[in-house]
N, CA, C and O atoms as a Tinker XYZ file with bonds, in Angstrom:
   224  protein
     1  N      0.846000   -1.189000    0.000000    73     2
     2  CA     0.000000    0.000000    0.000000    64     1     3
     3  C      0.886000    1.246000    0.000000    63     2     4     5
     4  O      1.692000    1.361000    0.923000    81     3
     5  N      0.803000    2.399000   -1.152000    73     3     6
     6  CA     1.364000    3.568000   -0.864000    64     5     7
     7  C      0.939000    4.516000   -0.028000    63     6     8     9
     8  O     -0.253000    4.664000    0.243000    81     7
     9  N      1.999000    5.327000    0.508000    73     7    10
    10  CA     1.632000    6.160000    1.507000    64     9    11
    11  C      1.442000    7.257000    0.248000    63    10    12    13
    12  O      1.903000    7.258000   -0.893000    81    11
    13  N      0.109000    8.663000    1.318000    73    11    14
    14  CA     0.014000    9.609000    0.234000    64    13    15
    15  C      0.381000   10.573000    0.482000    63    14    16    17
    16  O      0.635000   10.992000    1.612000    81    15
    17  N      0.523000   11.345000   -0.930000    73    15    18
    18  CA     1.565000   12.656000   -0.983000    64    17    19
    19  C      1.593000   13.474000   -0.192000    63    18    20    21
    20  O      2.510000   14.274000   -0.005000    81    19
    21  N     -0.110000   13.328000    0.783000    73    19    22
    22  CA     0.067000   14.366000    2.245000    64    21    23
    23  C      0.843000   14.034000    2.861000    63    22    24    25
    24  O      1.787000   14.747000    3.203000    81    23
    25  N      0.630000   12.485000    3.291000    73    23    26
    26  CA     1.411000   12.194000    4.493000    64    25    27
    27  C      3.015000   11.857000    4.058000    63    26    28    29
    28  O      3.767000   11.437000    4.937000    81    27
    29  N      3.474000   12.032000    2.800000    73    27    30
    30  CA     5.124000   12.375000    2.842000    64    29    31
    31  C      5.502000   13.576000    2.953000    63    30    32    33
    32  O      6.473000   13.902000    3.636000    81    31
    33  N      4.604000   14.585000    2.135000    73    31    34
    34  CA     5.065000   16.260000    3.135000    64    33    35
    35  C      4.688000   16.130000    4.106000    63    34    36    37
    36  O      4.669000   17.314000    4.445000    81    35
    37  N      4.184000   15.393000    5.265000    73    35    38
    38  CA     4.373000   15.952000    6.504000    64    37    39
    39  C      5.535000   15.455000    7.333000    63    38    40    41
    40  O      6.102000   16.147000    8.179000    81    39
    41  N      5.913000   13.967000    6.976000    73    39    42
    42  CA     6.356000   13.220000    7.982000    64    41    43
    43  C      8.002000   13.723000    7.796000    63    42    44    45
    44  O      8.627000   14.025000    6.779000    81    43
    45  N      8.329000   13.682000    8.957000    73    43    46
    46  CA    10.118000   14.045000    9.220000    64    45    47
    47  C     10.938000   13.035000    9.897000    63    46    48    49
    48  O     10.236000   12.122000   10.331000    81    47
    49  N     12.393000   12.871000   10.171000    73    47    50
    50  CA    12.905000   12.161000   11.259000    64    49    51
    51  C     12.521000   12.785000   12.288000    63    50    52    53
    52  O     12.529000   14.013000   12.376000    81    51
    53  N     12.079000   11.866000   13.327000    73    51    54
    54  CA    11.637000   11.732000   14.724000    64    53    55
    55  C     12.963000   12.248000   15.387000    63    54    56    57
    56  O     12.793000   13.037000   16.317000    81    55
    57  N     14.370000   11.901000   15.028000    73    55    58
    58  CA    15.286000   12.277000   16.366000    64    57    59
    59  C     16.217000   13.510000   15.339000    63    58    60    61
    60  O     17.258000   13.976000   15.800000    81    59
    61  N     15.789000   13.881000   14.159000    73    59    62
    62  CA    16.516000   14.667000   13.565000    64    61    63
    63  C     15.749000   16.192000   12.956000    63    62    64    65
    64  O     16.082000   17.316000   12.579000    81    63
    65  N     14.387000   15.268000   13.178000    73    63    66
    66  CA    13.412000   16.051000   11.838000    64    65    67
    67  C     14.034000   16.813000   10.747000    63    66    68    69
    68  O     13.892000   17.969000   10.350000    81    67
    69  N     14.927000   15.608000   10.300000    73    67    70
    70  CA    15.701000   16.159000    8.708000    64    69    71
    71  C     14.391000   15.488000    7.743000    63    70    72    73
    72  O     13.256000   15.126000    8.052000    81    71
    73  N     14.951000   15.509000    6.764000    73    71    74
    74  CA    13.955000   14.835000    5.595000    64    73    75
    75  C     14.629000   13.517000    5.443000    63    74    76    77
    76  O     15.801000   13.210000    5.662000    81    75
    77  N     13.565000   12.763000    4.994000    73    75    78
    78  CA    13.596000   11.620000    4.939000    64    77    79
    79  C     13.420000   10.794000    3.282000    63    78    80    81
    80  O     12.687000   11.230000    2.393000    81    79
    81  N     14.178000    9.686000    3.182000    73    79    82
    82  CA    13.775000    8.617000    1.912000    64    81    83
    83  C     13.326000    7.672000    2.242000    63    82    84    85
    84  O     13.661000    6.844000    3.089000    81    83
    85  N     11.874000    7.806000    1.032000    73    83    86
    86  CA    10.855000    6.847000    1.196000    64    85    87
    87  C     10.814000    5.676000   -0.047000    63    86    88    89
    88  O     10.586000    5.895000   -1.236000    81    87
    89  N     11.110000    4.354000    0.609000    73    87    90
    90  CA    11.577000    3.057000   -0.042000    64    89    91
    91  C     10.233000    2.473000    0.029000    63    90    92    93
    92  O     10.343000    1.656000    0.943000    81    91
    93  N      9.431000    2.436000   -0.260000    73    91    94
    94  CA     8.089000    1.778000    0.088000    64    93    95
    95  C      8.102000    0.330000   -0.205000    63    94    96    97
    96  O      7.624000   -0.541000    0.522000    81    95
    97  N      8.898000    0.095000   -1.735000    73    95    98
    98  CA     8.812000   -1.040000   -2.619000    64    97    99
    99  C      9.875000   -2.045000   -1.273000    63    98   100   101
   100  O      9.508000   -3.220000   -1.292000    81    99
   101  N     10.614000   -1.883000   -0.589000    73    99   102
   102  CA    11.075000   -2.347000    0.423000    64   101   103
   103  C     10.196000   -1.969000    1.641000    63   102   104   105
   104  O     10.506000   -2.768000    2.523000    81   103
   105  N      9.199000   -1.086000    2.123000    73   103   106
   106  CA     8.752000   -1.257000    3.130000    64   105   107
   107  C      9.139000   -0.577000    4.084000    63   106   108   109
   108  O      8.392000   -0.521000    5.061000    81   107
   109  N     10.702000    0.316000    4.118000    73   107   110
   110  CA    10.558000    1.355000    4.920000    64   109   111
   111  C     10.718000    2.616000    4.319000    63   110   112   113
   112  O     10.655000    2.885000    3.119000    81   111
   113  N     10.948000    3.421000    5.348000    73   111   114
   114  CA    11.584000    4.956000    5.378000    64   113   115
   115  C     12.844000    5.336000    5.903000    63   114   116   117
   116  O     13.318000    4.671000    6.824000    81   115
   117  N     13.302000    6.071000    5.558000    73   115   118
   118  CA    14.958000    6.199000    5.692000    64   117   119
   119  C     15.591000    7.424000    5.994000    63   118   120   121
   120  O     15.474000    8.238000    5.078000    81   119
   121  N     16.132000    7.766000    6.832000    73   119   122
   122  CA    17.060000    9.104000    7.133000    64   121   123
   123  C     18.089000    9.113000    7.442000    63   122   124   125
   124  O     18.550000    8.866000    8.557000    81   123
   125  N     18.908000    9.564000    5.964000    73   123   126
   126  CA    20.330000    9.353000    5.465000    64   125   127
   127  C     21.388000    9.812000    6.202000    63   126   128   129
   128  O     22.483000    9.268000    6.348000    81   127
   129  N     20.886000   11.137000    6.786000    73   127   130
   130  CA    21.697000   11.899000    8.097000    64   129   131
   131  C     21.670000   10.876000    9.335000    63   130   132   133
   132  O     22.836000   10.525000    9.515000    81   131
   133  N     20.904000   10.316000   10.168000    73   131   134
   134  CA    20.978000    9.632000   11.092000    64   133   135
   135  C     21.252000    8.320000   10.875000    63   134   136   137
   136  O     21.424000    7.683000   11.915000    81   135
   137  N     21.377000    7.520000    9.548000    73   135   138
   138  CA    21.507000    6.046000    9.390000    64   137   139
   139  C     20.461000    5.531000   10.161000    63   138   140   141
   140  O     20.694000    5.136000   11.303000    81   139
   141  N     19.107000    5.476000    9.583000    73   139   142
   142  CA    18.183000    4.720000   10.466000    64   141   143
   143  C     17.289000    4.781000    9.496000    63   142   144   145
   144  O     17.111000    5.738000    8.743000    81   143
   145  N     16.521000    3.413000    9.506000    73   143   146
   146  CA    15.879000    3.029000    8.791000    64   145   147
   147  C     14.220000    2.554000    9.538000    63   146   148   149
   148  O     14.116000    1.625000   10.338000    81   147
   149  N     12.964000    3.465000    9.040000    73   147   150
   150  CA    11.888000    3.443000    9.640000    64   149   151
   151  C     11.097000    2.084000    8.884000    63   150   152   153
   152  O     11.248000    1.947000    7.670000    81   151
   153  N     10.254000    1.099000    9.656000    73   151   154
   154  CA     9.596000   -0.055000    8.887000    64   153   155
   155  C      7.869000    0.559000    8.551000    63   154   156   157
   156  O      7.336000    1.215000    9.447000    81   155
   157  N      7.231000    0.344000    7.477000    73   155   158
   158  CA     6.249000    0.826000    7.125000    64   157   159
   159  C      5.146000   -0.697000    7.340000    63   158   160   161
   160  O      5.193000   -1.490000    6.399000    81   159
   161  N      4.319000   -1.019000    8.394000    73   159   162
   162  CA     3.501000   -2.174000    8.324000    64   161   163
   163  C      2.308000   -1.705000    8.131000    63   162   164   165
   164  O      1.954000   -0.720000    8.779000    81   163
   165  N      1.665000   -2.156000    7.441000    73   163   166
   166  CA     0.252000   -2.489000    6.829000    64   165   167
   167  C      0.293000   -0.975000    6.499000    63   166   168   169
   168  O     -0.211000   -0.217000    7.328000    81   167
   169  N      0.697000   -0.592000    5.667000    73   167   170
   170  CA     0.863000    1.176000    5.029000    64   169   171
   171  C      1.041000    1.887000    6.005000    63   170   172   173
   172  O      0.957000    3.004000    5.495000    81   171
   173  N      1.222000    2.034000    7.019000    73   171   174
   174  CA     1.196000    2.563000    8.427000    64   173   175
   175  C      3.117000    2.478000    8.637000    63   174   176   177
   176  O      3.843000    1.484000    8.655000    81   175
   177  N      3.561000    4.364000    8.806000    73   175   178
   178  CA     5.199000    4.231000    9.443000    64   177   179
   179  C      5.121000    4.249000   10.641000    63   178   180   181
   180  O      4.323000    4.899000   11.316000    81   179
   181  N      6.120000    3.384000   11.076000    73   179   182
   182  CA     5.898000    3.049000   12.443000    64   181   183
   183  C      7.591000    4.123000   12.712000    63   182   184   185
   184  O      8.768000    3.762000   12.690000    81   183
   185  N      7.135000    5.106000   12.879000    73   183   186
   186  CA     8.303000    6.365000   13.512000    64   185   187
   187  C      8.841000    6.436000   14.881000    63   186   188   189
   188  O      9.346000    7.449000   15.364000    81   187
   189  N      8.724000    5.461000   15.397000    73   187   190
   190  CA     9.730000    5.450000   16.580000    64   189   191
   191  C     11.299000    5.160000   16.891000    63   190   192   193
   192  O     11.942000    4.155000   16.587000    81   191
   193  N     11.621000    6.023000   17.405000    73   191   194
   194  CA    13.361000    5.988000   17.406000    64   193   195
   195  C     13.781000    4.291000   17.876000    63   194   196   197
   196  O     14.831000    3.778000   17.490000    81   195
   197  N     13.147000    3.828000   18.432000    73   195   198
   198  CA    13.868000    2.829000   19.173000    64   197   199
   199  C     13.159000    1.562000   18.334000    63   198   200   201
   200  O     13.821000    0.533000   18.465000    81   199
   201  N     12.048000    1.412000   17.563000    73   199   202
   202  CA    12.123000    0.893000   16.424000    64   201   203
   203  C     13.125000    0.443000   15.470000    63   202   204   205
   204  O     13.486000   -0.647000   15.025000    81   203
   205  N     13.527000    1.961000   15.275000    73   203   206
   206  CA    14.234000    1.760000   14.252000    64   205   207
   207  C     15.549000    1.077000   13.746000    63   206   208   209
   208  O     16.143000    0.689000   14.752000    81   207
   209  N     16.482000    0.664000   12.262000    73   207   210
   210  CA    16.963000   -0.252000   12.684000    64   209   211
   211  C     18.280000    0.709000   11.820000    63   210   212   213
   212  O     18.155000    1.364000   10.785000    81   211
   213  N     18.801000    0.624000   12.176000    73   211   214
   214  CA    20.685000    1.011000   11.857000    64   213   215
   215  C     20.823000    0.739000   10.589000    63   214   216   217
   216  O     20.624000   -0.407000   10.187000    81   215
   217  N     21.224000    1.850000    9.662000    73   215   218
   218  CA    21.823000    0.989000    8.165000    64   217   219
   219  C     23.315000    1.219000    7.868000    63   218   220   221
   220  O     23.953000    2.272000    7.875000    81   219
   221  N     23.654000    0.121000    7.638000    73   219   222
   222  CA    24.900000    0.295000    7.946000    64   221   223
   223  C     25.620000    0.953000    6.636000    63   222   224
   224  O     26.821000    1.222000    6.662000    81   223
């Protein structure tokens, strides 16, 4: 399920509120400044810092 164009202008990093890349076709969201990678379940981002998973 895609997320919609509202809800990508709104959403930011949670511990940076930089902007973020959105991988959907993989399932998350991504913020290149912090190396952290957000998981998107059932179209729904699940934006919690401690979620999130490290990219290396």
């Amino acid at each position: 399920m895609a997320l919609s164009p509202e809800l990508k202008e709104i959403l930011a990093c949670p511990k940076c509120k930089g902007e973020l890349e959105f991988r959907e076709e993989e399932g998350e969201i991504r913020c290149l400044a912090c190396r952290l990678a957000y998981r998107i379940e059932d179209g729904i981002p699940v934006m919690l810092i401690d979620e999130a998973r490290p990219i290396p």
